[in-house]
C-alpha positions as CSV (number, residue, x, y, z in Angstrom):
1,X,101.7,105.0,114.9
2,X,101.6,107.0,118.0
3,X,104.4,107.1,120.7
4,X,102.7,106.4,124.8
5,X,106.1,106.9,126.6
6,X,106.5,110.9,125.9
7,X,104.6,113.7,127.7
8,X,102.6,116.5,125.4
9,X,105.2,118.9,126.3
10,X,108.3,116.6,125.1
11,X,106.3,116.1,122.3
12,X,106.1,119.8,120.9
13,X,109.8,120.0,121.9
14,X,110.9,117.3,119.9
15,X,110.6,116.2,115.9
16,X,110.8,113.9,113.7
17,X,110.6,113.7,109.9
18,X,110.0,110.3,108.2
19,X,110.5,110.5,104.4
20,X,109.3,107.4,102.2
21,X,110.6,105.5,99.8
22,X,109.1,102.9,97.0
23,X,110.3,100.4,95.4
24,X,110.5,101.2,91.3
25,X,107.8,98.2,91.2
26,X,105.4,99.5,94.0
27,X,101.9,99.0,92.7
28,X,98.9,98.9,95.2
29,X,96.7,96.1,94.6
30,X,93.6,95.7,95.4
31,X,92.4,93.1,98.0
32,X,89.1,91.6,99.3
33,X,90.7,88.6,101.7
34,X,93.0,87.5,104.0
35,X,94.3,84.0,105.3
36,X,96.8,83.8,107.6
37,X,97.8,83.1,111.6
38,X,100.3,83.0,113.5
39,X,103.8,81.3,112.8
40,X,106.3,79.3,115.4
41,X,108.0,82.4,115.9
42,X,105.0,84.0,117.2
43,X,104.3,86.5,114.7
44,X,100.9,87.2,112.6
45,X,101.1,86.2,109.5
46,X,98.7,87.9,106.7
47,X,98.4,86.9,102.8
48,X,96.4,88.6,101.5
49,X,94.4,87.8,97.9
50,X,91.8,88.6,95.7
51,X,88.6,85.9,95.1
52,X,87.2,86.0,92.1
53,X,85.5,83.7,89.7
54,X,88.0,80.8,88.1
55,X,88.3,81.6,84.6
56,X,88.6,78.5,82.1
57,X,91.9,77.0,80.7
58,X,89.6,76.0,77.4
59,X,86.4,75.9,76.1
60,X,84.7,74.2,72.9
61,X,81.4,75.8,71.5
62,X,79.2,74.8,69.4
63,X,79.7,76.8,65.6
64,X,76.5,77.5,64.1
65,X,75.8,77.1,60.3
66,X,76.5,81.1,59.4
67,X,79.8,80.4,61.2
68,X,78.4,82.0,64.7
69,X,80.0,81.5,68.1
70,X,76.8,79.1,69.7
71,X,77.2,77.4,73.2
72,X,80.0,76.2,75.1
73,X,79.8,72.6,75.7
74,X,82.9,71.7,77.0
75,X,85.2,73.8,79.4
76,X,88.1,72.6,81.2
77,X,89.1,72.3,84.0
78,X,85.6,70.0,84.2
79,X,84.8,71.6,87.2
80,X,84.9,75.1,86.7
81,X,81.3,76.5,87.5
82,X,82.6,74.8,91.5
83,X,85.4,76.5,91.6
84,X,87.0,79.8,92.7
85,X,90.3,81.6,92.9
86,X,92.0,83.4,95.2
87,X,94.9,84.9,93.7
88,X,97.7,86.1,96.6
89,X,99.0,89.0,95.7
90,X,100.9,90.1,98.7
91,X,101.8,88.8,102.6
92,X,102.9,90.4,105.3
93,X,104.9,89.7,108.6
94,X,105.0,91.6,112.2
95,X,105.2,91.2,115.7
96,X,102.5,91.8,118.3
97,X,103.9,96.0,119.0
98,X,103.2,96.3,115.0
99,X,100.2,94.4,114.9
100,X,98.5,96.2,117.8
101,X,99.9,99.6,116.3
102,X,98.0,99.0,112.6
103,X,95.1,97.5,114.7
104,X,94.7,101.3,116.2
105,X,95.4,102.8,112.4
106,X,92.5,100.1,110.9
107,X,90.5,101.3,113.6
108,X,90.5,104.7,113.7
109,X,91.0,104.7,109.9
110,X,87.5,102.5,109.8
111,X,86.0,105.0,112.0
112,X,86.6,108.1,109.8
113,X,85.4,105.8,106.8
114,X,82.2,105.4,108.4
115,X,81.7,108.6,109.5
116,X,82.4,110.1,105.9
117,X,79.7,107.5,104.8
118,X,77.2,108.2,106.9
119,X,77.2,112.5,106.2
């Protein structure tokens, strides 16, 4: 995230080193959603989840004479083939500076993505 309050020259003069740290759990997951706002505080609020089909608690087939596996003609939950998940994996929290800040990353992160596409 870029710094607007220092000239180029203070800039070359001065340095910084961030080092990062994980958590002995950190594990990126993958995400295809988001549902969120923002809170009474004022801050943006992100879960973020991944949809995917709802799988079935149970199901009860039909067992064919040989013993074979035949067609499922009961699943529960009843509605099942209506129905989909989306699992939340992760949230996050900020303020507007932070928000604004990863909107600039997503951005110019989205344009190098497209630009690597389109070669």
């Amino acid at each position: 995230m870029e710094r607007k309050d220092m000239s180029a020259t203070e800039i070359s003069k001065k340095q910084i080193t961030f080092k990062y740290k994980f958590e002995s759990n950190y594990n990126p997951v993958y995400i295809n959603g988001a549902f969120g706002g923002i809170n009474p505080q004022g801050e943006i609020v992100a879960n973020f989840y991944l949809e995917r089909i709802a799988l079935p608690n149970a199901t009860t087939h039909i067992v064919g004479a040989n013993g074979s596996i035949g067609e499922a003609i009961k699943k529960d939950p009843k509605d099942l083939d209506e129905s989909c998940v989306r699992f939340v994996q992760s949230g996050i929290v900020m303020n507007l500076e932070t928000a604004k800040q990863l909107n600039v990353w997503l951005e110019r992160n989205i344009k190098n993505l497209e630009e690597l596409k389109n070669k």
